[in-house]
C-alpha positions as CSV (number, residue, x, y, z in Angstrom):
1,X,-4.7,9.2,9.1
2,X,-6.7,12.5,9.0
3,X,-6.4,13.2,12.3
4,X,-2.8,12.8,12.3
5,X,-2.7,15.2,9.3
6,X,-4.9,17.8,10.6
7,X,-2.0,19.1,12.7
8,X,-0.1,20.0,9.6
9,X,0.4,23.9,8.8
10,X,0.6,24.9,5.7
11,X,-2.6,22.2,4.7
12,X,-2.4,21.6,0.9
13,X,-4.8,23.1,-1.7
14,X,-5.5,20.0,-3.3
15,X,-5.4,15.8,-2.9
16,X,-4.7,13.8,-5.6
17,X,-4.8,10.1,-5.3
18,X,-2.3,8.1,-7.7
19,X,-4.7,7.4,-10.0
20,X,-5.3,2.9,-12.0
21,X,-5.1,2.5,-15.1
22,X,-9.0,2.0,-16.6
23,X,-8.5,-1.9,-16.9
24,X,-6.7,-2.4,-13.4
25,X,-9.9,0.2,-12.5
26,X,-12.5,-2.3,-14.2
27,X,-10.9,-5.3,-12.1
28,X,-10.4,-4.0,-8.7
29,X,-13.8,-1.7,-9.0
30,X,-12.2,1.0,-6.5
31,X,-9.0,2.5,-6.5
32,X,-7.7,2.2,-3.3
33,X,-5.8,5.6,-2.9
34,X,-8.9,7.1,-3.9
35,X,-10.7,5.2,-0.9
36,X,-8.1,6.4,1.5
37,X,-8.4,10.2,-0.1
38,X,-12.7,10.8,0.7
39,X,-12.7,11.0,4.0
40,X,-9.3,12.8,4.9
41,X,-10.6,15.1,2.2
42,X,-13.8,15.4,3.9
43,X,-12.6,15.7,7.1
44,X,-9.8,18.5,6.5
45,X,-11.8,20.2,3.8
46,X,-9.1,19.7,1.2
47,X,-11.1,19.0,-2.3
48,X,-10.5,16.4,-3.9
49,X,-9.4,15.6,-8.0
50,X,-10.0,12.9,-9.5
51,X,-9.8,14.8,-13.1
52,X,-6.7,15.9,-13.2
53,X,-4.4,13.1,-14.3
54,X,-4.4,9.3,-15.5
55,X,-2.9,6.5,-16.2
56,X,-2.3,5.9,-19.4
57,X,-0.1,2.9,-19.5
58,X,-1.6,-0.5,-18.0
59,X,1.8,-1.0,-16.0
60,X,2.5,-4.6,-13.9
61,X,1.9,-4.1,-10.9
62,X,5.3,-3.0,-8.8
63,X,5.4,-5.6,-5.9
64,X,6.0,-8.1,-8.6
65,X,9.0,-6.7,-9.9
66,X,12.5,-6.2,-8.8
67,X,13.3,-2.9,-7.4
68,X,15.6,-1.9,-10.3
69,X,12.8,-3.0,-12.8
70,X,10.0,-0.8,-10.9
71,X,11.3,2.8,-11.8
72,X,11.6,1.6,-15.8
73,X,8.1,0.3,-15.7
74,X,6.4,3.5,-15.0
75,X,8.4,5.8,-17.4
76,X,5.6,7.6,-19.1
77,X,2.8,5.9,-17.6
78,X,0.4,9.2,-16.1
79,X,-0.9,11.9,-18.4
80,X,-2.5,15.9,-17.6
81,X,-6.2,15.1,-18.3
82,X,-7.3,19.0,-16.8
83,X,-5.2,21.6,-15.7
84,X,-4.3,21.6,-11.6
85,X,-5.0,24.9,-10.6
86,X,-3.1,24.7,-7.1
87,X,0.1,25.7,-6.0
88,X,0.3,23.0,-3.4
89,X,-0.9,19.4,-3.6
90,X,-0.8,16.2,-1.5
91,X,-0.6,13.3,-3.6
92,X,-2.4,10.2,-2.1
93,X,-1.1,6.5,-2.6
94,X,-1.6,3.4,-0.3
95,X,1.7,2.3,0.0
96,X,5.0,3.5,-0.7
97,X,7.8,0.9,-1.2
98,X,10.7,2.2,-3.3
99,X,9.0,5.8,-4.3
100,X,8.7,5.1,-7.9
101,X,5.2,5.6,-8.7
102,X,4.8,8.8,-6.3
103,X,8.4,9.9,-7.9
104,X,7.0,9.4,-11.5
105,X,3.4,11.1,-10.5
106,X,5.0,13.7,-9.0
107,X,7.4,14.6,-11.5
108,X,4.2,15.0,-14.0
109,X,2.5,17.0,-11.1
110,X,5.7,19.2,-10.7
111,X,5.8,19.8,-14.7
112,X,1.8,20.9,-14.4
113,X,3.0,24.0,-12.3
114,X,2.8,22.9,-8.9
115,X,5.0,24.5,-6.6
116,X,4.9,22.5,-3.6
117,X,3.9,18.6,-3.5
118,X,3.6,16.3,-0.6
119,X,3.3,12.6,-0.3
120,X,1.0,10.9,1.8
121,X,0.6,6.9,2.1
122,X,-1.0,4.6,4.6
123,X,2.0,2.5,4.8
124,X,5.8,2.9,3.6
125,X,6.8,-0.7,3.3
């Protein structure tokens, strides 16, 4: 995935995997968009923050709900924890299905100041 994004021009400032929620966090023990986010940080040299938002809501999980169900289930479900001081981020997630949760993440992103936010999954199912 990194190598297919090193080609990109303008590179963002910042990645930011969609973050879990702390008790989806405590079951799993990783976050999976956070998995996918070390090493194409590390290999474009595009930090990484984990700080800057959460999850405050403990939503179900998407693929088990009807796609007219997903977009109402994550109304008000990420948070600012610290400030984002970038003008252009990449958000990270695994998959995107219907867009919801990178729409809803992106919308608090966008609110933050960010000028220019890109989406970048492993899959789009």
């Amino acid at each position: 995935m990194a190598d297919k994004l090193a080609a990109l021009d303008p590179k963002p400032e910042l990645l930011i995997p969609v973050p879990l929620h702390k008790h989806r966090y405590r079951q799993r023990q990783f976050n999976q968009a956070t998995e996918i986010a070390r090493p194409i940080s590390q290999q474009l040299g595009i930090p990484l923050n984990l700080n800057a938002c959460v999850r405050v809501r403990d939503t179900k999980p998407q693929f088990d709900l009807p796609a007219k169900q997903r977009k109402k289930n994550l109304r008000k479900a990420f948070a600012m924890k610290n400030a984002i001081h970038a003008d252009h981020v990449a958000i990270i997630d695994d998959v995107v299905t219907t867009g919801n949760t990178v729409n809803e993440f992106a919308k608090l992103v966008r609110r933050s100041g960010v000028g220019k936010i890109d989406i970048w999954s492993f899959a789009r199912a």
